[in-house]
SELUM-820576 format. One line per field, with one value per residue (C-alpha): residue in one letter; x, y, z. Coordinates in nm, 3 decimals, padded with zeros to 5 digits. Example, Ala and Ser with C-alpha at 12.3 -4.5 7.8 and 13.67 -1.06 7.14 Angstrom:
BEGIN
rest	(A|S) $
X	(01.230|01.367) $
Y	(-00.450|-00.106) $
Z	(00.780|00.714) $
***
This chain:
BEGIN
rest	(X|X|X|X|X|X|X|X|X|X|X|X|X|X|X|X|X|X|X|X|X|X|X|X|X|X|X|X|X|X|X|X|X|X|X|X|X|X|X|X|X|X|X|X|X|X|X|X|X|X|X|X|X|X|X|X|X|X|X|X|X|X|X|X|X|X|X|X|X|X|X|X|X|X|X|X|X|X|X|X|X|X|X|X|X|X|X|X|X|X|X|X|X|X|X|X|X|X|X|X|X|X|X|X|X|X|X|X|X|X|X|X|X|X|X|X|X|X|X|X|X|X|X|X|X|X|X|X|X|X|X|X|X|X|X|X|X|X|X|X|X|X|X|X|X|X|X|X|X|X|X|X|X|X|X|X|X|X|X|X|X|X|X|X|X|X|X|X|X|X|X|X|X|X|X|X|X|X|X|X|X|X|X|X|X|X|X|X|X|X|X|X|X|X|X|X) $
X	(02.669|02.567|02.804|03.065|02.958|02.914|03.333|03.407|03.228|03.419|03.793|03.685|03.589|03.916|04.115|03.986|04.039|04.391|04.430|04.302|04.510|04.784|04.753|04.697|05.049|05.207|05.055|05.167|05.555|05.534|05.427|05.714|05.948|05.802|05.829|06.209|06.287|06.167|06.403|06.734|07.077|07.152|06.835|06.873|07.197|07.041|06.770|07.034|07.204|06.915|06.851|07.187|07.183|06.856|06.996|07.322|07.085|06.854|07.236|07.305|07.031|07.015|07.386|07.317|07.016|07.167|07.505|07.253|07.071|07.397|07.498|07.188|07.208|07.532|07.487|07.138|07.187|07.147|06.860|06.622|06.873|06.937|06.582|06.545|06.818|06.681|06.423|06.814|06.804|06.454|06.464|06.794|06.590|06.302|06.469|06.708|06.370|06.239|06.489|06.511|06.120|06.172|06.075|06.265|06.582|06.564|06.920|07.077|07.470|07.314|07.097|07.357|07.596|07.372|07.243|07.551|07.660|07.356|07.437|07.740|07.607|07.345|07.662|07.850|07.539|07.520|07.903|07.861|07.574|07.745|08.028|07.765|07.571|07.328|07.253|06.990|06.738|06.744|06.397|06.375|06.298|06.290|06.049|05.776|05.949|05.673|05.964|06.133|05.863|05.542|05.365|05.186|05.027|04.963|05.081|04.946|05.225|05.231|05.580|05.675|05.577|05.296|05.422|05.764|05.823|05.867|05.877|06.018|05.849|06.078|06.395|06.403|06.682|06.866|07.051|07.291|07.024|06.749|06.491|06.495|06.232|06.075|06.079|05.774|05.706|05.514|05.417|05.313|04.986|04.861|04.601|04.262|04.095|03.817|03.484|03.287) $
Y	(17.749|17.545|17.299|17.497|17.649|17.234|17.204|17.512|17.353|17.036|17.172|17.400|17.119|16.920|17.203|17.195|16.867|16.876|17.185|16.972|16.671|16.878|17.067|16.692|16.618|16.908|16.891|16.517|16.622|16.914|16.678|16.445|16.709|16.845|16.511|16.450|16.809|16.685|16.400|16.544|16.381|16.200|16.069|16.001|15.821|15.571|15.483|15.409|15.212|14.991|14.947|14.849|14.603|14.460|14.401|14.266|14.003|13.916|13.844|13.628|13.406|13.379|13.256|13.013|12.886|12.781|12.614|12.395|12.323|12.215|12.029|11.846|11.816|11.690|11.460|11.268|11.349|10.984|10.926|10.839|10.594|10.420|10.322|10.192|09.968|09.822|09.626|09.418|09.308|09.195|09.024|08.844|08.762|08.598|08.422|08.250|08.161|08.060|07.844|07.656|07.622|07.455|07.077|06.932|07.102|07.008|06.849|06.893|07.008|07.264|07.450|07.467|07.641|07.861|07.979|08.017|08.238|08.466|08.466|08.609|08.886|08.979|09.026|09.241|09.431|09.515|09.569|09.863|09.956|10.004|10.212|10.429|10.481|10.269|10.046|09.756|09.827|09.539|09.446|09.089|09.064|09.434|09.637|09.807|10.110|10.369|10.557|10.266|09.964|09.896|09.658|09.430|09.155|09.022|08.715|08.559|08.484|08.435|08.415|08.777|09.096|09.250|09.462|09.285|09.238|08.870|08.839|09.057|09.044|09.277|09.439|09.817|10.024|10.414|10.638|10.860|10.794|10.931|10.620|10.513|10.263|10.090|09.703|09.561|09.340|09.107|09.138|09.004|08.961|08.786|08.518|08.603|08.385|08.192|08.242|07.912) $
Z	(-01.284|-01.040|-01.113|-01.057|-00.708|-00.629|-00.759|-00.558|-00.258|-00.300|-00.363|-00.021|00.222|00.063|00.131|00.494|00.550|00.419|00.655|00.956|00.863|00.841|01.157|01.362|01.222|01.376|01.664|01.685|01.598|01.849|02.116|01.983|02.025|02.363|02.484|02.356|02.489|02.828|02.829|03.000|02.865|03.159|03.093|02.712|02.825|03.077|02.846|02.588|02.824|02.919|02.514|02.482|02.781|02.668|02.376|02.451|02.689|02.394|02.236|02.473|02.531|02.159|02.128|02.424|02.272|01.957|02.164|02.304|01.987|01.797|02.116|02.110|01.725|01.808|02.079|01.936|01.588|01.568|01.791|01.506|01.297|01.619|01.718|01.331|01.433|01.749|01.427|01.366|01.724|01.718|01.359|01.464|01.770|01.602|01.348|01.628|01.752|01.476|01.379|01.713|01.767|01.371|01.428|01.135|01.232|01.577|01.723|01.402|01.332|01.065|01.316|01.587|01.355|01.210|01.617|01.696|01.438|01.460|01.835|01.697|01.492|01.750|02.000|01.754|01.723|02.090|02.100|01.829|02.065|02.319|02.196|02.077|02.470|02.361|02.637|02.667|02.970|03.211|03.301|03.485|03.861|03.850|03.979|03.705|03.606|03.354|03.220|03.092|03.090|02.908|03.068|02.773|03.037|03.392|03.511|03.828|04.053|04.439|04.482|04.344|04.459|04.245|03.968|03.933|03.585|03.522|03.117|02.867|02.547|02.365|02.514|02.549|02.499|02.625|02.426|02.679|02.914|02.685|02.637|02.273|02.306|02.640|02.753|02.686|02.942|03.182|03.498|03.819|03.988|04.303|04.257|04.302|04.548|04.461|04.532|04.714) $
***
């Protein structure tokens, strides 16, 4: 018996709760509605409007975002591929070097041709370069530049101006005016005087 008066108990206060829940909904959606009622059409209209505006913005923005993405995409697509290149340049470089700083082929007919036909490739490389906006930074006598220089060393040098670059140690390069790699370069000091 008593278990059953505990059941009744319990189905009552569930039944109460439901009842509460229930009336907190419609009290909710009658606010809802109170509020919507308050809302006069003209008023409905202009806050469609400004939806409709906002959204047509968002639109916008959106579309413009993504022309400049695909114009970038585009335009530097190959930024990546053509600083991987640059390592032809400097490998063409060094092994011109190489060869010339070689002490048994020093003066002979052999090492002249074979300079001058890597003087050759390392041309046509530039050439194909160029077409594509790459352009070689010029560094000598030039002032030190952040953007574009790395400065690897001081020199001591009275004769130029402190921070004129007076060696480059490996040549930098722009793609459409976007740096793909910077000079890295020497640069001048003044002396320091000696102490007595």
């Amino acid at each position: 018996m008593e278990k059953d008066q505990n059941t009744n108990k319990e189905k009552n206060n569930i039944n109460e709760e439901n009842h509460e829940h229930e009336n907190l909904k419609n009290i909710t959606s009658d606010k809802e509605e109170n509020d919507e009622k308050k809302l006069s059409p003209e008023e409905k209209i202009s806050e469609l409007e400004d939806k409709l505006t906002r959204t047509f913005a968002e639109m916008e923005n959106q579309r413009r975002r993504y022309e400049k993405e695909k114009d970038e995409a585009f335009e530097y697509g190959g930024f990546s591929f053509a600083r991987e290149t640059l390592n032809l340049i400097d490998n063409l470089q060094r092994a011109k070097e190489s060869l010339q700083n070689d002490e048994s082929l020093k003066n002979s007919e052999s090492l002249k041709k074979t300079v001058d036909h890597l003087e050759i490739v390392y041309k046509d490389i530039l050439s194909i370069f160029k077409k594509n906006n790459i352009e070689p930074i010029n560094s000598i006598n030039k002032k030190l530049d952040p953007n574009y220089h790395q400065a690897m060393m001081e020199v001591d040098d009275d004769e130029k101006e402190p921070g004129t670059i007076i060696q480059e140690i490996q040549k930098g390069f722009t793609m459409k005016g976007r740096l793909l790699r910077p000079s890295l370069v020497g640069v001048s000091k003044k002396k320091g005087k000696k102490r007595g």
